[in-house]
C-alpha positions in Angstrom: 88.4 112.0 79.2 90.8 108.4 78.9 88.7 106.3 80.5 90.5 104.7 83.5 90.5 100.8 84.3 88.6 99.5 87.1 92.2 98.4 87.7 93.6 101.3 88.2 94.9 102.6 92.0 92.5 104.4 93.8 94.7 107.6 94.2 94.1 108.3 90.4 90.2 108.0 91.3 90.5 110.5 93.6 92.6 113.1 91.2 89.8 112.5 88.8 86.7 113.1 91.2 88.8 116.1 92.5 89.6 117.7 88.8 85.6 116.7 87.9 84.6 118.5 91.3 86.2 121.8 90.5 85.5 121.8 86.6 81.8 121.7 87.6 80.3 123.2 84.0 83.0 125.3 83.1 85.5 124.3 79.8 87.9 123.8 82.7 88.7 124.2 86.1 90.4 127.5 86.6 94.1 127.4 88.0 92.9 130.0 91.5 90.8 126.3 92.5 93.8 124.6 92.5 94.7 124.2 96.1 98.0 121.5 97.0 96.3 121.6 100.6 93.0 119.5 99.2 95.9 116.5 98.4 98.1 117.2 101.4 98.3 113.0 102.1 99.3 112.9 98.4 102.0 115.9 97.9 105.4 113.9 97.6 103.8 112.1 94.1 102.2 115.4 92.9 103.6 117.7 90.4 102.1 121.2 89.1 103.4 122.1 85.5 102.7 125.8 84.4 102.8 126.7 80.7 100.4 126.8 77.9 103.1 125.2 75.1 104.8 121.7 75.9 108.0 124.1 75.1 107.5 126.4 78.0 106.1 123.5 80.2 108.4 123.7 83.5 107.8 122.3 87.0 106.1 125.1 89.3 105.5 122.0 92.0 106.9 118.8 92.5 107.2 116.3 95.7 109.9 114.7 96.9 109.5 111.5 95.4 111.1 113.2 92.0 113.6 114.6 93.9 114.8 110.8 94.6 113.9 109.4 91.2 115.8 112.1 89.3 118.7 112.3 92.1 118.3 116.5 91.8 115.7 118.9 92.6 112.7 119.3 89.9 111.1 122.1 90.5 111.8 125.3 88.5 113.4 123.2 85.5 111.2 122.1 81.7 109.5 119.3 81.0 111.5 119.2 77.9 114.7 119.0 79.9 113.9 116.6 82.6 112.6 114.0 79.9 115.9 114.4 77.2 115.7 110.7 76.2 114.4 111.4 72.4 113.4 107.2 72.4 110.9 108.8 75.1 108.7 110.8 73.2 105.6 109.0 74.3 106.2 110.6 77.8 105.8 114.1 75.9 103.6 113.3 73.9 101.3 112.8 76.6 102.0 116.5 78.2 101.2 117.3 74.3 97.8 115.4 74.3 96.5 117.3 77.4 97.7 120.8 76.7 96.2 120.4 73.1 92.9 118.7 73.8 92.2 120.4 77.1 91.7 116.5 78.4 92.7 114.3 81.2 95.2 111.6 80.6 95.7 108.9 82.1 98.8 106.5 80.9 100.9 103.7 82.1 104.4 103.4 81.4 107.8 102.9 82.6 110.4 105.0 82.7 114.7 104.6 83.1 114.7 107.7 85.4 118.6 108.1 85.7 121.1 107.6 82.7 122.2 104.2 84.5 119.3 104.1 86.5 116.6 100.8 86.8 113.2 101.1 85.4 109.7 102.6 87.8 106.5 101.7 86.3 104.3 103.9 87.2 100.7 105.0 86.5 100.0 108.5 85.9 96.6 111.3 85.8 97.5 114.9 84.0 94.7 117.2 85.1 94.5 120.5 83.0 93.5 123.6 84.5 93.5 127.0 83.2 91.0 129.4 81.3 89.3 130.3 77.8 92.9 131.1 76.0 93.4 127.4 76.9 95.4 125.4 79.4 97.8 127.2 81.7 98.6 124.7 84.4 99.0 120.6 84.7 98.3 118.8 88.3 99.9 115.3 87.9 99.8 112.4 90.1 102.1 109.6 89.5 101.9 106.1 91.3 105.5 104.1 91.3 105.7 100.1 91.0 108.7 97.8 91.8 109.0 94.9 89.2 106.1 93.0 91.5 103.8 95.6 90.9 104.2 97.0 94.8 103.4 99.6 95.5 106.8 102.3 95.7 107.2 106.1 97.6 104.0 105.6 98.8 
């Protein structure tokens, strides 16, 4: 697993401790333990990918805060789609890292959400899930920062 500053918010703690929780010894933690309920205070920053390539990765879940950021609904579109900006491979290539090596990652980054839009810093924890053909499902949970590092869609 990326080891995670001390610095880091407390939300991404609790994704961790949750994904750690419901791995217990297994490879990983199957996708029928996945419950949105467990991080109801959490839902508008949480998003639930479903694929096992980075290719058929598409959005099965995602709160409202995307909604905003992109300016259209999320859910039901690709990865691949919603992240076109080909100077942005790093964003993918984290999606990549975590469907390959079966892993959590943790990264952060900033991101110009909108073609003309400003830049969101944001911390981010992908959480695989799935079974022994591999992964088959991503629980992400972003935290968004203003230029001050303040908190944002919290």
């Amino acid at each position: 697993m990326d080891v995670i500053p001390d610095s880091a918010c407390e939300e991404v703690f609790f994704f961790r401790d949750y994904w750690v929780a419901l791995k217990g010894d297994l490879p990983l933690p199957p996708c029928d333990r996945l419950d949105p309920l467990d991080f109801f205070n959490y839902l508008s920053r949480v998003f639930i990918l479903e694929g096992r390539s980075i290719e058929e990765l598409h959005v099965r879940l995602a709160g409202t805060v995307y909604r905003e950021l992109y300016g259209f609904e999320v859910t039901g579109k690709k990865v691949i789609d919603l992240i076109p900006f080909d100077n942005r491979r790093d964003l993918m290539d984290s999606y990549a890292q975590c469907l390959r090596n079966q892993v959590p990652i943790f990264d952060v980054n900033k991101m110009t959400w909108r073609e003309r839009g400003s830049e969101v810093f944001f911390e981010r924890i992908l959480l695989p899930f799935g079974d022994t053909r591999g992964v088959e499902r991503v629980l992400g949970f972003a935290q968004f920062f203003d230029n001050n590092g303040n908190k944002i869609f919290t």
